[in-house]
N, C-alpha and C positions, 0 to 999 in steps of 0.2 A: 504494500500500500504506500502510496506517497505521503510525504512528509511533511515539506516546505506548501506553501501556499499556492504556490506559484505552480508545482506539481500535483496538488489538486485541481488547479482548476484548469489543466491542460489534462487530466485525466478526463473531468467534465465536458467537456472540450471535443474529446474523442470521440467519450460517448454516446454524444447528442450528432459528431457528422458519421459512426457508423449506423445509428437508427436511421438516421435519413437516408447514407449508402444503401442500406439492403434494404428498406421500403423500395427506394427505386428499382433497383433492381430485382427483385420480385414483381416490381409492373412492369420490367424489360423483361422478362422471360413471361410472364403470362401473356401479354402481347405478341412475344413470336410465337406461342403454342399456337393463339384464336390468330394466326396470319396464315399457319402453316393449315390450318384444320379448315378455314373458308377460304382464302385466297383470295377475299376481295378486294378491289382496288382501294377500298377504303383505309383497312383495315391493316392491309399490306402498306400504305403511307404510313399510318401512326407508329408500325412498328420503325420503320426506316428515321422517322424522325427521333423515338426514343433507341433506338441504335446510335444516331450522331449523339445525340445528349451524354449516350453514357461514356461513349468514348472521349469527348470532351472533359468531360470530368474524372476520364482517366479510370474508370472503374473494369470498363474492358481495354484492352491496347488497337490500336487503331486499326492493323491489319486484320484483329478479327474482326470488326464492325464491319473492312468494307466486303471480308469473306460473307458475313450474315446481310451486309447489304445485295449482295450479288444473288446471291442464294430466293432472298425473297424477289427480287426483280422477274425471275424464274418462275416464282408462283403467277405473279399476274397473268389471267390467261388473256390472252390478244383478243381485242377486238375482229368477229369476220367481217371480212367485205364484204357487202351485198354485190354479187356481178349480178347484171343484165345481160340477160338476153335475147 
């Protein structure tokens, strides 16, 4: 346990930006499951943008965001063309 004042409240400190860490990140993986499970263009945005976020904040490292960005890009299914005939 900390001692000094100053090492309490950097403990505090901690433990207030890991509750906040893994809240989000438990919405960043619940988000890529409901992306991976519908695929809709929606859905598949909100994940892409809480992807940038986490890796911004360093929680994931950037080359896996844009491995999971790439990944979901994949789900969206394409619009068809309507051809005439």
């Amino acid at each position: 346990m900390p001692v000094t004042k100053t090492a309490k409240r950097a403990l505090r400190v901690s433990q207030k930006k890991k509750r906040v860490n893994d809240a989000f990140v438990k919405q960043f993986e619940i988000s890529l499951r409901e992306a991976k499970k519908k695929g809709d263009q929606k859905v598949v945005a909100k994940a892409m943008s809480l992807t940038d976020r986490a890796a911004k904040r360093r929680l994931i490292h950037k080359n896996k965001a844009a491995r999971i960005k790439s990944y979901l890009a994949k789900l969206i299914k394409p619009a068809r063309a309507k051809s005439k005939k």
